[in-house]
N, CA and C atoms as an extended XYZ file, in Angstrom:
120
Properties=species:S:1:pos:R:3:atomname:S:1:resname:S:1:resid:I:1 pbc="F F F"
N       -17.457       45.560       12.852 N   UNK     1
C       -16.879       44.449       12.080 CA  UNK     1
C       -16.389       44.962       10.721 C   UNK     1
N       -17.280       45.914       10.232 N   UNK     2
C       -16.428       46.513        8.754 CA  UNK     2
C       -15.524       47.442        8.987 C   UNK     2
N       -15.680       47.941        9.855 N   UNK     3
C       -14.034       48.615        9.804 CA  UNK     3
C       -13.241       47.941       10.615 C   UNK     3
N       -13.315       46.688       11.479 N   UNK     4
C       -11.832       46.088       11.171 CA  UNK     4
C       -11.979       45.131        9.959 C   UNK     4
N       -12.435       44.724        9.438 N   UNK     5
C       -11.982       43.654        8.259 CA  UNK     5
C       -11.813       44.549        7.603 C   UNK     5
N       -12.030       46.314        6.951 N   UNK     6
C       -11.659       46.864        6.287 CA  UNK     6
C        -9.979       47.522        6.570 C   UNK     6
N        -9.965       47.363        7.277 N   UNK     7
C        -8.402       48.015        8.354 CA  UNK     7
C        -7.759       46.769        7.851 C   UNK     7
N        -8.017       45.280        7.838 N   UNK     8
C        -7.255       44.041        7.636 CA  UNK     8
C        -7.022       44.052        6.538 C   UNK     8
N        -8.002       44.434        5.961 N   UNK     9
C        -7.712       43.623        4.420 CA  UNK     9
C        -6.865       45.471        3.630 C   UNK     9
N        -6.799       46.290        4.141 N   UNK    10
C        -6.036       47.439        3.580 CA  UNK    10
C        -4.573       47.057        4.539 C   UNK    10
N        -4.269       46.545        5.690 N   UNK    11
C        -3.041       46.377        5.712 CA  UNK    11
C        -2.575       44.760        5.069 C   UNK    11
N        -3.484       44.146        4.912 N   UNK    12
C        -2.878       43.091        4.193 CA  UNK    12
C        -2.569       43.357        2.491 C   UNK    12
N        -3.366       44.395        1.885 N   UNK    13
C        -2.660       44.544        0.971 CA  UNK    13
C        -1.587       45.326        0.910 C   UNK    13
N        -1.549       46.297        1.870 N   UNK    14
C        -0.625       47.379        1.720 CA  UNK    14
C         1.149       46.375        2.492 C   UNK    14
N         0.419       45.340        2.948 N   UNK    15
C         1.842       44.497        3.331 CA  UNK    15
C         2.033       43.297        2.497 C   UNK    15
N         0.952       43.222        1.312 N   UNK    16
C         1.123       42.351       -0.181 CA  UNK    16
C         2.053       43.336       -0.844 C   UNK    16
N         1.618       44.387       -1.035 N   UNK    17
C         2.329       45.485       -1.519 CA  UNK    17
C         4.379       45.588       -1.516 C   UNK    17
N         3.711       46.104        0.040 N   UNK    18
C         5.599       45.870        0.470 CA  UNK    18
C         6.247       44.938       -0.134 C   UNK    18
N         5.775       43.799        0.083 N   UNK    19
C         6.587       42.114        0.297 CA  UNK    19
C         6.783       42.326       -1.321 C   UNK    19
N         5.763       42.258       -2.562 N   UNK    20
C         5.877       42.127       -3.755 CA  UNK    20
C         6.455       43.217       -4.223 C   UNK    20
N         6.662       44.489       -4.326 N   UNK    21
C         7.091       45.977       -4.748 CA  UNK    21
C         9.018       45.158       -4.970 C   UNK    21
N         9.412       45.010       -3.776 N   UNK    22
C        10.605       44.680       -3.644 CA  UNK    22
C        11.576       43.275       -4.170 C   UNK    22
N        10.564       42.401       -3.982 N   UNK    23
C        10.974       40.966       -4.080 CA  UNK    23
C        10.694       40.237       -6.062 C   UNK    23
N         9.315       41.196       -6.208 N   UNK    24
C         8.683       40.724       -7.353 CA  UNK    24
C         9.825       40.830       -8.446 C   UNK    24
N        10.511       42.794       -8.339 N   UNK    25
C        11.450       43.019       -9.310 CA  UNK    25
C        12.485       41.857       -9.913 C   UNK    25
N        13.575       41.533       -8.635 N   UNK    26
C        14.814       40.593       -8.471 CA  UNK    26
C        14.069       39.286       -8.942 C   UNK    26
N        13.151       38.759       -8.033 N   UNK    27
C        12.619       37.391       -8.686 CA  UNK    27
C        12.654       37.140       -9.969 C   UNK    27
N        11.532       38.597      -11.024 N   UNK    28
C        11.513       38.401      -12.250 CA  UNK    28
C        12.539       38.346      -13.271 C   UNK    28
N        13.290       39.214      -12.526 N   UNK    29
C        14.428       39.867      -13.541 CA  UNK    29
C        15.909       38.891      -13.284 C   UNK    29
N        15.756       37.959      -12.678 N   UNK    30
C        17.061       37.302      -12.104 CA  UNK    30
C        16.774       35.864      -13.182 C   UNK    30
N        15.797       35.268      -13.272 N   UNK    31
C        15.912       33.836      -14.545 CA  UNK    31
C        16.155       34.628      -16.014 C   UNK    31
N        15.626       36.046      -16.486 N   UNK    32
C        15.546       36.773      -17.597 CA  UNK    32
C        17.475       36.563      -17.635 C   UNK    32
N        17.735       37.398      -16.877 N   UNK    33
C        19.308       37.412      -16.678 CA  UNK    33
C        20.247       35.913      -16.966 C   UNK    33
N        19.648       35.491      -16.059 N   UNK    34
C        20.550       34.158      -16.152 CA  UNK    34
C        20.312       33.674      -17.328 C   UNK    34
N        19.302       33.464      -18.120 N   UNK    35
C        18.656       33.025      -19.645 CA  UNK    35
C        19.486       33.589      -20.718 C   UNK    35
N        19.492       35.137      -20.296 N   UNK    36
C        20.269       36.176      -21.411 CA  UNK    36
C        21.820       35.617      -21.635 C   UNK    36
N        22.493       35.123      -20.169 N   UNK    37
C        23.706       35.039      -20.013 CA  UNK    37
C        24.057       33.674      -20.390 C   UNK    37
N        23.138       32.608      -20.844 N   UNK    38
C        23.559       31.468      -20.902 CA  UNK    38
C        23.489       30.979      -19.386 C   UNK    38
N        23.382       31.431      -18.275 N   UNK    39
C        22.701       30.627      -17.273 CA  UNK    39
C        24.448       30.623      -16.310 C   UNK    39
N        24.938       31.407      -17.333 N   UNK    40
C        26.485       32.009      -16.207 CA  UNK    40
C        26.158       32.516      -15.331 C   UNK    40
């Protein structure tokens, strides 16, 4: 049982990881932008 809930919970972060690494950047940086630009 601990090494699969340890196997789960290392691919669930390592696929928190993925999903946020990529998405987190654009998300954050896209209202900063639009704010900077007057929302052009």
């Amino acid at each position: 049982m601990r090494y699969i809930l340890s196997s789960d919970l290392q691919r669930a972060v390592d696929t928190a990881n993925l999903i946020n690494q990529p998405f987190h950047l654009p998300l954050r940086t896209t209202p900063y932008c639009a704010n900077a630009t007057g929302g052009n």
